[in-house]
Biotite code that builds the C-alpha atoms (Angstrom):
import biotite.structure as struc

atoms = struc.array([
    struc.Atom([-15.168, 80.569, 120.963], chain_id="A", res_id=1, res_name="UNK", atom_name="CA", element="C"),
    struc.Atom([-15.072, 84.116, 119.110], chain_id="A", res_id=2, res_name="UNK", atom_name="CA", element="C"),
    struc.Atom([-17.770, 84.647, 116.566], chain_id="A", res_id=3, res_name="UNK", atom_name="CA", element="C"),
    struc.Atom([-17.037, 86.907, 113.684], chain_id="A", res_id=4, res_name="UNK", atom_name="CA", element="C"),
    struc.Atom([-19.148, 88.003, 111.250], chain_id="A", res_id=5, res_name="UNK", atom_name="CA", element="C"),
    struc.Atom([-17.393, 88.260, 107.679], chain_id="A", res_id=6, res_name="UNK", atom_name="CA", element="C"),
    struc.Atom([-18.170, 91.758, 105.551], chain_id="A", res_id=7, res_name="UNK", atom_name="CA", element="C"),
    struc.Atom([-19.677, 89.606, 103.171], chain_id="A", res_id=8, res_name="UNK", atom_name="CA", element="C"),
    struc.Atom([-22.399, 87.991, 106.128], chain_id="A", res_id=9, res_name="UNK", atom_name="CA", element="C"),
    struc.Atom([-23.110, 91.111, 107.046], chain_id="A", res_id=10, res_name="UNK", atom_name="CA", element="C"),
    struc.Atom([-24.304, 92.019, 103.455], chain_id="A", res_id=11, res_name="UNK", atom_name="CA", element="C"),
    struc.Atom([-26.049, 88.926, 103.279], chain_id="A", res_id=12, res_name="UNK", atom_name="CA", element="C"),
    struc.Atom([-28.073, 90.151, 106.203], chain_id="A", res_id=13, res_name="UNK", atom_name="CA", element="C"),
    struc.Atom([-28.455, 93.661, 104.936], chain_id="A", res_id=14, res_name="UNK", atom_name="CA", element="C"),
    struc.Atom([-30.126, 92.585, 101.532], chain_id="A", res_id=15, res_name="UNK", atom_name="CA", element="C"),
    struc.Atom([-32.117, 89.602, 103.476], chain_id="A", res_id=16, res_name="UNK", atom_name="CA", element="C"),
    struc.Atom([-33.505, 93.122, 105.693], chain_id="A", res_id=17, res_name="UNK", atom_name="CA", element="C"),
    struc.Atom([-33.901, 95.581, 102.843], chain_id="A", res_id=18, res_name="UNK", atom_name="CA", element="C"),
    struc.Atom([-35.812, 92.636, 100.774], chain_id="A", res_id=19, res_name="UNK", atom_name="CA", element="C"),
    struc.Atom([-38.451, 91.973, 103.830], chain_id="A", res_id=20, res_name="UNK", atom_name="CA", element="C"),
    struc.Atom([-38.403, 95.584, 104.889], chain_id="A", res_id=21, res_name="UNK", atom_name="CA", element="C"),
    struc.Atom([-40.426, 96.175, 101.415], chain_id="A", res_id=22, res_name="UNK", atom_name="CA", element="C"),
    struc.Atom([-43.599, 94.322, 102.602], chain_id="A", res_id=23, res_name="UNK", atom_name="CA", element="C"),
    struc.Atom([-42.745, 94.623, 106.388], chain_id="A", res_id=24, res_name="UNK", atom_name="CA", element="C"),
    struc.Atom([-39.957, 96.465, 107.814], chain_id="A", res_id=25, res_name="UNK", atom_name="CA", element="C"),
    struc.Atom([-40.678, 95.121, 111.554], chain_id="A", res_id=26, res_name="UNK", atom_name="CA", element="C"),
    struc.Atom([-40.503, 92.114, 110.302], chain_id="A", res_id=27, res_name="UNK", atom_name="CA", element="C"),
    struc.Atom([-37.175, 92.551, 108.758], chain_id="A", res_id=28, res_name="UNK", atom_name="CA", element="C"),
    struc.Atom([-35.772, 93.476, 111.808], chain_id="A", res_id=29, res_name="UNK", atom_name="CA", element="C"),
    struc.Atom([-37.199, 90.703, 114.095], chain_id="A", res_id=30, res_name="UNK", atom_name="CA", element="C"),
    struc.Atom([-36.195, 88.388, 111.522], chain_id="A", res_id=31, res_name="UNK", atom_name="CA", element="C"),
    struc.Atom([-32.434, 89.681, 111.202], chain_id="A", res_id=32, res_name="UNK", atom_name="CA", element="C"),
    struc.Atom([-32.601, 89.824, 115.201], chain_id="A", res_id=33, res_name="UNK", atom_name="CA", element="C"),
    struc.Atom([-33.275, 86.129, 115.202], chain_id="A", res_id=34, res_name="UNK", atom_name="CA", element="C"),
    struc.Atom([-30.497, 84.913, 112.521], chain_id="A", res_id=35, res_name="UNK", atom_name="CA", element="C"),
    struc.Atom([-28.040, 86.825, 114.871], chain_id="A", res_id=36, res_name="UNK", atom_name="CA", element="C"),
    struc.Atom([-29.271, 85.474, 117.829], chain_id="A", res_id=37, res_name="UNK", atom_name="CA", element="C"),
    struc.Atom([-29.132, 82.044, 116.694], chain_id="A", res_id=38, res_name="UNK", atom_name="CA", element="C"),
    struc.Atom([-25.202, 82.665, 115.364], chain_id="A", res_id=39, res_name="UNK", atom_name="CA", element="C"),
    struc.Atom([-24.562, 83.556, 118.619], chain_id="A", res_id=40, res_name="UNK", atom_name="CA", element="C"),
    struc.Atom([-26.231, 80.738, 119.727], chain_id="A", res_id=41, res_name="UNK", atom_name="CA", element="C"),
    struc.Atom([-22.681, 78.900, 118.346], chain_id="A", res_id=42, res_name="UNK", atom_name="CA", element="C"),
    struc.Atom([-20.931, 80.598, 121.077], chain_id="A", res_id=43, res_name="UNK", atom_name="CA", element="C"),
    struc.Atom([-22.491, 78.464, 123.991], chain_id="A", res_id=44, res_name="UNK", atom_name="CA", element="C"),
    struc.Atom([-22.740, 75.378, 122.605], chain_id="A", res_id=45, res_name="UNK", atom_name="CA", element="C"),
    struc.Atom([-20.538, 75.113, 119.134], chain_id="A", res_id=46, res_name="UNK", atom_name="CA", element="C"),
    struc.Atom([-20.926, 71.265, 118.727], chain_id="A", res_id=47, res_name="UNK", atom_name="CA", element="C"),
    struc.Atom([-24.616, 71.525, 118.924], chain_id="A", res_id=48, res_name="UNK", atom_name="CA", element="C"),
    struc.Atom([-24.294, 72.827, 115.367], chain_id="A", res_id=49, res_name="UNK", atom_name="CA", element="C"),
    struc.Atom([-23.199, 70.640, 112.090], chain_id="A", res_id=50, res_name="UNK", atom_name="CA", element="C"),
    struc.Atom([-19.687, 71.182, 110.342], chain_id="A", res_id=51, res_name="UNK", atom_name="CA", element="C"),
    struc.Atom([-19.326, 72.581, 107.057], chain_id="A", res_id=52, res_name="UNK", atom_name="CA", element="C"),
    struc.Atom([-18.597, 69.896, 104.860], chain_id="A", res_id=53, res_name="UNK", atom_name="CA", element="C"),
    struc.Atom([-15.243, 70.227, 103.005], chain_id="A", res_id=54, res_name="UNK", atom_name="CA", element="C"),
    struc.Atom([-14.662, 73.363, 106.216], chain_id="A", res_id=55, res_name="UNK", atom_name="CA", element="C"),
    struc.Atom([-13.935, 70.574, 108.669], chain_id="A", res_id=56, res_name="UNK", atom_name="CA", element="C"),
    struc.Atom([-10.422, 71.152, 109.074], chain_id="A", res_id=57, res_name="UNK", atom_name="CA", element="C"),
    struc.Atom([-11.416, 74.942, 109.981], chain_id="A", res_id=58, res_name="UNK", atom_name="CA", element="C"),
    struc.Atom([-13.845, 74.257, 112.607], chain_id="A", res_id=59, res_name="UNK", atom_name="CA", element="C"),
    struc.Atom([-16.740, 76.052, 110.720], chain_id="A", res_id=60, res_name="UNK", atom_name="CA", element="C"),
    struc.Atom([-20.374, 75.566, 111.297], chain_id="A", res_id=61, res_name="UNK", atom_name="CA", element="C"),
    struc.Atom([-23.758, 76.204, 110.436], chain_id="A", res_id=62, res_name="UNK", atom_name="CA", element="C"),
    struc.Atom([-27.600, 76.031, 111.584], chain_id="A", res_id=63, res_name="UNK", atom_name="CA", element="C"),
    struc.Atom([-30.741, 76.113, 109.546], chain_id="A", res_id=64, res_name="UNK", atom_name="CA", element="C"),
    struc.Atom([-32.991, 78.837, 110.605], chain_id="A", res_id=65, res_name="UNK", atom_name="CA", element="C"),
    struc.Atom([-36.880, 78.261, 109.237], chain_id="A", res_id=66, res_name="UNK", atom_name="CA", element="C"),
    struc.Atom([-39.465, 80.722, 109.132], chain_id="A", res_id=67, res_name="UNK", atom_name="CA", element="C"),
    struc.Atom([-42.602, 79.147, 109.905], chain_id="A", res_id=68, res_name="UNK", atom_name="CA", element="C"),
])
């Protein structure tokens, strides 16, 4: 399986940094760290992860990361 992240997922993670950075800028980096490492977490085990629903046909997933 190849994992790819699209332009616009990498902006996603950008602004998701730059908005946590303001109170906590290590934290915005552990916290981006962990959403990547859970994508690639599709890699070794892609049906451990739920389908996209109307994606089906394209194979696309997605996992819920919480911050607790």
């Amino acid at each position: 399986m190849i994992l790819e992240f699209s332009c616009e997922a990498e902006n996603d993670l950008e602004q998701i940094a730059d908005h946590i950075a303001r109170d906590n800028l290590r934290s915005a980096l552990s916290f981006v760290r962990e959403l990547r490492s859970k994508c690639e977490d599709l890699i070794d085990s892609p049906d451990g992860f739920a389908l996209v629903p109307r994606s089906e046909r394209h194979d696309i997933r997605r996992c819920v990361h919480a911050i607790i």
